[in-house]
C-alpha positions as CSV (number, residue, x, y, z in Angstrom):
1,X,0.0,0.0,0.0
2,X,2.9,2.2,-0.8
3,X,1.4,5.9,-1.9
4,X,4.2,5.9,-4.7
5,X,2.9,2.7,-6.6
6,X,-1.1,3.8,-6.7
7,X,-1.0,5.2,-10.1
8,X,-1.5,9.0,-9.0
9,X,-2.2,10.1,-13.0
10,X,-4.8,7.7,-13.2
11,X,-6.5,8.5,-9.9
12,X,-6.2,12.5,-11.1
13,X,-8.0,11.6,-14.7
14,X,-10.2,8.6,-13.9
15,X,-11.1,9.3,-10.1
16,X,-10.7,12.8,-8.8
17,X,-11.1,15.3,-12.1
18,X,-14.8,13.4,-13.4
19,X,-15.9,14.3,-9.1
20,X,-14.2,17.3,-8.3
21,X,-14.0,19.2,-11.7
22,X,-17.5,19.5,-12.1
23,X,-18.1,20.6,-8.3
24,X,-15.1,23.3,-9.1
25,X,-16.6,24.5,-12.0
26,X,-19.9,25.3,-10.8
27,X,-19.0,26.9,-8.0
28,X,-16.4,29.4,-9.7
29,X,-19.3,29.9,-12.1
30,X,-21.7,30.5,-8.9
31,X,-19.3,32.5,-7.0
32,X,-18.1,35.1,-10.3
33,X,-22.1,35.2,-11.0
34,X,-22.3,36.8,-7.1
35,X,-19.9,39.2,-7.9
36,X,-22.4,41.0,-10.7
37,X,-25.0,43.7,-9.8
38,X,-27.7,40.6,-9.7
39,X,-29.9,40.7,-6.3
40,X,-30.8,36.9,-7.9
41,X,-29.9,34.7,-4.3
42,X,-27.4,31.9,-4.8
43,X,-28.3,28.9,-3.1
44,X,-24.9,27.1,-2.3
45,X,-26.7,23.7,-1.6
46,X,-28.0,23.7,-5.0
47,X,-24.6,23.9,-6.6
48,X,-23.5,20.4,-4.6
49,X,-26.6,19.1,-4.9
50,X,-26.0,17.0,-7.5
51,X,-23.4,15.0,-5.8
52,X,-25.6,12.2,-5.2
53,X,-25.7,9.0,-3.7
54,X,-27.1,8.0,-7.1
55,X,-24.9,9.8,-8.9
56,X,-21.8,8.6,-7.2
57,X,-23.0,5.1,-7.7
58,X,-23.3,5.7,-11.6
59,X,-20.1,6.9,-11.6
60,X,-18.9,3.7,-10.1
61,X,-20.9,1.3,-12.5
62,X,-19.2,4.0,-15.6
63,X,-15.2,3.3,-14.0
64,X,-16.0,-0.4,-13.7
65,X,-17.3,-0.3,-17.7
66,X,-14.1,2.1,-18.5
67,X,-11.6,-0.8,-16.9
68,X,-13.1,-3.8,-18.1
69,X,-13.2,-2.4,-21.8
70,X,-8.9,-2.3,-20.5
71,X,-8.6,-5.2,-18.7
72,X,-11.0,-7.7,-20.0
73,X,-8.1,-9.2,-22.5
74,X,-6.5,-9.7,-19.2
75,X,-9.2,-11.2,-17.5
76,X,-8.1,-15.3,-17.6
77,X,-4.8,-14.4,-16.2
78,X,-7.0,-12.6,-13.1
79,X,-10.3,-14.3,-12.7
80,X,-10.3,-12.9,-9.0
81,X,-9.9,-9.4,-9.7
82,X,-12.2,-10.1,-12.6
83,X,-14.4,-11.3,-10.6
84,X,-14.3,-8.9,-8.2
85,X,-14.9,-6.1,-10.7
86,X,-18.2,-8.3,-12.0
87,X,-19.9,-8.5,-8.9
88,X,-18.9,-4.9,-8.0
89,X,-20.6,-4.0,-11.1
90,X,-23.9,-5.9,-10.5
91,X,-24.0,-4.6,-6.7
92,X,-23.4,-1.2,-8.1
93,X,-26.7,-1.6,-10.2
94,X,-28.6,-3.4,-7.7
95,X,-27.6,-0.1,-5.3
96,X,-28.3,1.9,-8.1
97,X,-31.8,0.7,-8.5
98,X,-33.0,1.1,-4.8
99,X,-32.3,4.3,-4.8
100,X,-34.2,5.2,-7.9
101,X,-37.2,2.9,-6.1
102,X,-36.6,5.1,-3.5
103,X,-36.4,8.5,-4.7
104,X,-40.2,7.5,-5.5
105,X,-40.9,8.4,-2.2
106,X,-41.5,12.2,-1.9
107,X,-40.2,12.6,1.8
108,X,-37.2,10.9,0.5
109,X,-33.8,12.4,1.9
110,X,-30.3,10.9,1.5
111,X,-29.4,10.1,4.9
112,X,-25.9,9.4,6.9
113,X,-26.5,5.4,5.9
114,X,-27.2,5.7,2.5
115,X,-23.9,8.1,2.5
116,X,-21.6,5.8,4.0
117,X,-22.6,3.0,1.9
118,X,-22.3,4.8,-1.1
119,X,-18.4,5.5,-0.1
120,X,-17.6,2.2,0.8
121,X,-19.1,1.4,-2.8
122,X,-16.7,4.2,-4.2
123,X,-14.1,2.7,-2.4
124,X,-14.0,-0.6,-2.9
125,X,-14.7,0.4,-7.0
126,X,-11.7,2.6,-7.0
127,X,-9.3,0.0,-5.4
128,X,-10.6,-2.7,-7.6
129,X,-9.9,-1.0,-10.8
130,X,-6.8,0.6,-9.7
131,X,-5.8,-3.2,-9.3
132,X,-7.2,-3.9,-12.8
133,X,-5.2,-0.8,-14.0
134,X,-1.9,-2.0,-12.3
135,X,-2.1,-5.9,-13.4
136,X,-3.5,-4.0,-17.1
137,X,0.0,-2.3,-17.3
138,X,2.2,-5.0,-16.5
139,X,4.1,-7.1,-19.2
140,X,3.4,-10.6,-19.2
């Protein structure tokens, strides 16, 4: 787990820039839109909003598809890690879809739970296809 081997240009491009560059750019366009002569109130919730447990999890299903397009040549040589990435893909989906069921509910809220389970998806999707990444790169 040594912070020099985990692939820090892949984790800028594949993890942290499709998350955080969006945020970044709303709220610079939010924030320079303040500075105008408009009395039109900026809601600062609304800008991270979107950041959703849903949308977080369809993120994770779009990184699994993005690696396995990579790494499914691969795949015979790592049936664990292969397999690993399949079922994180299908419980991705199976998250994905309760909270679409859910959202049906109007008093719905994203609460600390559905939160915390949604980063321990993100989690465990990231360090499975960083893994996929690595064994992708080596020469066989």
């Amino acid at each position: 787990m040594d912070p020099r081997t985990w692939q820090w240009d892949w984790l800028g491009w594949q993890v942290f820039a499709p998350i955080c560059v969006p945020i970044a750019i709303s709220a610079a366009v939010v924030w320079l839109w303040q500075m105008g002569p408009s009395s039109f109130p900026i809601d600062w919730a609304i800008v991270f909003d979107d950041v959703s447990p849903w949308a977080l999890a369809f993120y994770c299903f779009t990184l699994i598809c993005v690696t396995m397009h990579d790494f499914w040549p691969k795949l015979p040589k790592h049936p664990a890690l292969g397999f690993g990435l399949i079922v994180a893909a299908i419980s991705v989906a199976v998250y994905a879809s309760f909270i679409v069921i859910w959202r049906h509910d109007p008093k719905f809220h994203a609460g600390t739970t559905l939160w915390q389970m949604t980063f321990i998806l993100l989690a465990a999707v990231v360090f499975l296809c960083r893994l996929a990444v690595a064994n992708g790169k080596k020469v066989s």
